[in-house]
SERO-4910 file (N, C-alpha, C, O; in steps of 0.05 Angstrom, whole numbers):
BEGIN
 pado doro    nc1    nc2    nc3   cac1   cac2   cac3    cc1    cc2    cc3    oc1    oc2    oc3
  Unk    A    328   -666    919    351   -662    902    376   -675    916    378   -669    940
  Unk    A    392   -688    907    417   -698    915    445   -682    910    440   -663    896
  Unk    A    459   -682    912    490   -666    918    504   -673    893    524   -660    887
  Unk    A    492   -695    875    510   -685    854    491   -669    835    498   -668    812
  Unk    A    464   -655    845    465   -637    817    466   -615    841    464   -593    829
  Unk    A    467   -611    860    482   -585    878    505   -573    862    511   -549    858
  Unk    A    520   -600    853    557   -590    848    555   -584    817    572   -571    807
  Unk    A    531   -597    800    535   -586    771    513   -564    770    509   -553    749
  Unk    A    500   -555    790    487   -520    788    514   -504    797    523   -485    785
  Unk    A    523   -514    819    547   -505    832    569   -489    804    573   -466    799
  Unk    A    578   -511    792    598   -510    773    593   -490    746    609   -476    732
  Unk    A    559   -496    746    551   -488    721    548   -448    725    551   -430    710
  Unk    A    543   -449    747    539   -414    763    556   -406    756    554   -387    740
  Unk    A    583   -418    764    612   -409    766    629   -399    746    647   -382    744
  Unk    A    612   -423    727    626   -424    690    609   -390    678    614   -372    663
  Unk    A    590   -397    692    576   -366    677    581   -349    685    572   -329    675
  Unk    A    597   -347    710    604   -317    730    628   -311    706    630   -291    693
  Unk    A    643   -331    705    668   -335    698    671   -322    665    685   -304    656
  Unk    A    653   -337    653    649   -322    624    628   -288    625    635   -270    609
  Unk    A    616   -285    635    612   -254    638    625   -232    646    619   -209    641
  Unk    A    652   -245    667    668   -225    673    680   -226    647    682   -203    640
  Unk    A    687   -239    632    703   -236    602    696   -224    585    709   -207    572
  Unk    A    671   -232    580    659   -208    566    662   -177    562    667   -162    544
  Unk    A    655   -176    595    648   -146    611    685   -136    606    692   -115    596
  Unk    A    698   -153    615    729   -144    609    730   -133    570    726   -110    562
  Unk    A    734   -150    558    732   -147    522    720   -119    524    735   -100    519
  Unk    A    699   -114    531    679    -94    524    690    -68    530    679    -49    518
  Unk    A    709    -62    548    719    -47    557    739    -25    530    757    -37    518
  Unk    A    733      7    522    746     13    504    775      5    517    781      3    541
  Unk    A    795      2    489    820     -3    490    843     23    490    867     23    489
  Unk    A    825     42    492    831     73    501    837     81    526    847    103    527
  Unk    A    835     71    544    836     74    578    853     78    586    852     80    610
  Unk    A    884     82    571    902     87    586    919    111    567    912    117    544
  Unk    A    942    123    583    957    143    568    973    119    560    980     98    572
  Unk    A    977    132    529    992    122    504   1024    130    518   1041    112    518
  Unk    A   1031    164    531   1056    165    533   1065    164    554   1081    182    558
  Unk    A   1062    150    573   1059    138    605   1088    137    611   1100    149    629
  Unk    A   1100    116    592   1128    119    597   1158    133    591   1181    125    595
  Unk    A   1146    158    580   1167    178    559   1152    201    582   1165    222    585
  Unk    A   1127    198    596   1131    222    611   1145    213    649   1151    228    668
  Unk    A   1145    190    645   1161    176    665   1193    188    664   1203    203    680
  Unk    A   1199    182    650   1221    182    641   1234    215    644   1253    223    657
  Unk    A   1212    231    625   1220    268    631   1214    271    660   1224    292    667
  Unk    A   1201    258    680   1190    269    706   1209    276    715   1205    298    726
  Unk    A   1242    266    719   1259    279    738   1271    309    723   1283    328    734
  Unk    A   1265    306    701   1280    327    688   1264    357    696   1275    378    705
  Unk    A   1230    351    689   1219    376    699   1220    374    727   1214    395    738
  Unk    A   1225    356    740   1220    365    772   1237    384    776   1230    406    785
  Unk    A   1270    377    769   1294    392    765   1284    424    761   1294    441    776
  Unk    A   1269    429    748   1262    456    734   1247    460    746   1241    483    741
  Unk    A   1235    452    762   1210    454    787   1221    463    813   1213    481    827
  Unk    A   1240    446    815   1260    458    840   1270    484    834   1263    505    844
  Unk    A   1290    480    812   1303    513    812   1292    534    804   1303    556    800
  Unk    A   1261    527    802   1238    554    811   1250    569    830   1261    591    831
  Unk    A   1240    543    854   1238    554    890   1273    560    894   1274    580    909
  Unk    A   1291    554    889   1316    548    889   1331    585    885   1346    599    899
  Unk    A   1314    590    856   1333    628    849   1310    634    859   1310    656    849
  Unk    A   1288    634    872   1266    655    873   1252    662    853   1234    677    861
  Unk    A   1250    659    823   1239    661    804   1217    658    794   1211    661    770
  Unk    A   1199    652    815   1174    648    816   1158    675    796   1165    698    800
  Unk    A   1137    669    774   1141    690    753   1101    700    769   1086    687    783
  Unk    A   1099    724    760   1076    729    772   1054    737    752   1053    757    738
  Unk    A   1035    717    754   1016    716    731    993    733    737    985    734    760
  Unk    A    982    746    720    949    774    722    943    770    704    956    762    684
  Unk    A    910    776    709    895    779    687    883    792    686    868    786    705
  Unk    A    873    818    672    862    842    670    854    844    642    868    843    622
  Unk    A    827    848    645    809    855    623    824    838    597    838    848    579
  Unk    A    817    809    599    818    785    572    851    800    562    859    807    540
  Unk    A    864    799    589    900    804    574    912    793    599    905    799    622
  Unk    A    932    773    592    951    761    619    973    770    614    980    768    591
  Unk    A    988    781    630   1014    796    645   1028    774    655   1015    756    666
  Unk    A   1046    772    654   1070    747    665   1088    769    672   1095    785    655
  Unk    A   1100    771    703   1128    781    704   1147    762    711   1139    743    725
  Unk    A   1172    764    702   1195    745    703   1211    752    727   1196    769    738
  Unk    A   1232    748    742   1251    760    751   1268    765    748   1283    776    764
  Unk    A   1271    755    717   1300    765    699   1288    768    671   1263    766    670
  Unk    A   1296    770    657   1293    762    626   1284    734    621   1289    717    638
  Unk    A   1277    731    610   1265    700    595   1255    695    571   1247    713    556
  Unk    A   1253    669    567   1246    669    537   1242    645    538   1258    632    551
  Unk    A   1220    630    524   1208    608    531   1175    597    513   1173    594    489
  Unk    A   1161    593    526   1135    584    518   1117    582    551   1125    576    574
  Unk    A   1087    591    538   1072    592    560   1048    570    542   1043    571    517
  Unk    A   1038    556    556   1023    538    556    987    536    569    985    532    593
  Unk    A    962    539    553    937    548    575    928    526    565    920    524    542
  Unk    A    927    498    591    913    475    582    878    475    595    869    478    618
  Unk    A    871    472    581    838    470    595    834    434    594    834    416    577
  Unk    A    830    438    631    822    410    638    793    391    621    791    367    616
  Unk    A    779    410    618    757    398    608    763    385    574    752    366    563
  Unk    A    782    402    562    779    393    521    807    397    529    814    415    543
  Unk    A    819    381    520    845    379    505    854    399    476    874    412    468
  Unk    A    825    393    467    823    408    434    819    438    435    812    451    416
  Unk    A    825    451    468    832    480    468    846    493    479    845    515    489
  Unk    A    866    468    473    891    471    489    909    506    476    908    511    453
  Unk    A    916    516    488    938    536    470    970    540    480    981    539    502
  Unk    A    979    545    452   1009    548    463   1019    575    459   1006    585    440
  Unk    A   1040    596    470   1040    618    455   1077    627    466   1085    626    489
  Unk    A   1086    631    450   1113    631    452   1123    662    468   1115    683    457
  Unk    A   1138    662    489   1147    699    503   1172    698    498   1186    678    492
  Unk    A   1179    722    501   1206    724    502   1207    767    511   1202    787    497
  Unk    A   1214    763    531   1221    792    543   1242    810    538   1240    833    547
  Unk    A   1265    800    522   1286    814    521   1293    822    530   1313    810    537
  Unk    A   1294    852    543   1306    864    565   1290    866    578   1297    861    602
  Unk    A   1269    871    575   1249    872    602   1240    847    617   1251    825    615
  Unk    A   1219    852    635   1210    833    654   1177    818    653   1167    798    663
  Unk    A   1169    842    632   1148    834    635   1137    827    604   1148    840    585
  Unk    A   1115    806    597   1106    795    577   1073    797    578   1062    788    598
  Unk    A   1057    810    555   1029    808    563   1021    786    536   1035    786    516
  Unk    A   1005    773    539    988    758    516    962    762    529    952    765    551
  Unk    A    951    760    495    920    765    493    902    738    504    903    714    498
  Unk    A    888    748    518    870    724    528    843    715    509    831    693    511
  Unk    A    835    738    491    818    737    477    810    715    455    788    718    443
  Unk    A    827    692    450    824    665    435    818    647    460    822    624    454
  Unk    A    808    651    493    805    635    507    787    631    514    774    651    512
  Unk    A    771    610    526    741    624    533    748    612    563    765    598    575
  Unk    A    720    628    567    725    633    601    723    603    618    717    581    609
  Unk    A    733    613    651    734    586    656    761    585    670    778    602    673
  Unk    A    758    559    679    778    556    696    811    541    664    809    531    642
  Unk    A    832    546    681    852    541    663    881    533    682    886    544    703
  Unk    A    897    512    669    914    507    673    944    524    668    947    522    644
  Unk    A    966    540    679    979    553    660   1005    543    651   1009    564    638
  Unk    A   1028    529    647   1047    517    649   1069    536    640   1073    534    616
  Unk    A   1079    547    649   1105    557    635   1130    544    638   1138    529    656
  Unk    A   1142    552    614   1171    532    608   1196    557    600   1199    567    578
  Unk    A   1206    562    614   1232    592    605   1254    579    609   1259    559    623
  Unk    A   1272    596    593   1302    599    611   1308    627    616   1294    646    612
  Unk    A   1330    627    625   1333    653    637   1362    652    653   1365    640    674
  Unk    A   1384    667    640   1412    661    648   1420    635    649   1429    624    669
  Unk    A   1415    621    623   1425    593    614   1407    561    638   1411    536    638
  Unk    A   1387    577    655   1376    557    674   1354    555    657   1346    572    641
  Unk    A   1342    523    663   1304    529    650   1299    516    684   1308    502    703
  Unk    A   1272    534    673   1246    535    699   1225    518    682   1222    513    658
  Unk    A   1213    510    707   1188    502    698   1165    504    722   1166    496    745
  Unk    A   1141    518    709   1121    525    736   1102    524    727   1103    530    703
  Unk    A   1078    517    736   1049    515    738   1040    531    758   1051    535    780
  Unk    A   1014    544    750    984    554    764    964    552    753    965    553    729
  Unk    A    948    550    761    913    548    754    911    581    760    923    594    777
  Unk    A    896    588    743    877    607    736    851    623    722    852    627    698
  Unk    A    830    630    739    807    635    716    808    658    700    824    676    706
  Unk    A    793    659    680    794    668    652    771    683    657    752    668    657
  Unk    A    764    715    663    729    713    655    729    736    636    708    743    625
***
């Protein structure tokens, strides 16, 4: 064999590496990324803000769960939305709106949840501040 069909196997390998990665790229769903990437960019300093002045008043709220019922205590009054995202489905996600009025403490029913591990997000205000806090917690 001589060196010029070395350089047209050579070339011809290359052209086919070259078009299969293209393929394999195309093929790829066009779903792969978050749609709101840059609108939650954008809110990140705002909840951090509300993240800080958690640790900042001490307001850290204290979440229980006892017999398929969650207990939230506040350290003031609040009023807000609590949030139970399940990592695994999106599609069971729940939202459920509190509001304590004079008291401190808020219970919701756990019983539309199924068991399992869970994300909890709460979003309050409380003396014109908003908080914002997260915990994981299981459901059984």
């Amino acid at each position: 064999m001589n060196w010029g069909k070395g350089i047209i196997i050579g070339m011809g390998l290359f052209m086919l590496f070259i078009i299969l990665m293209c393929v394999k790229m195309f093929a790829l769903p066009a779903d792969e990324y978050d749609h709101h990437y840059y609108e939650k960019g954008l809110n990140f300093d705002k909840d951090f803000d509300k993240e800080k002045q958690v640790v900042k008043d001490h307001a850290r709220p204290l979440i229980s769960i006892i017999e398929k019922q969650v207990s939230v205590t506040f350290a003031e009054p609040a009023k807000g939305n609590i949030k139970f995202i399940r990592p695994s489905s999106e599609a069971l996600d729940k939202t459920f709106q509190l509001n304590t009025d004079t008291g401190l403490v808020t219970q919701i029913s756990a019983r539309a949840l199924t068991e399992g591990r869970w994300r909890v997000v709460l979003e309050w205000q409380s003396n014109k501040k908003a908080y914002l806090y997260e915990q994981e917690v299981d459901i059984k």
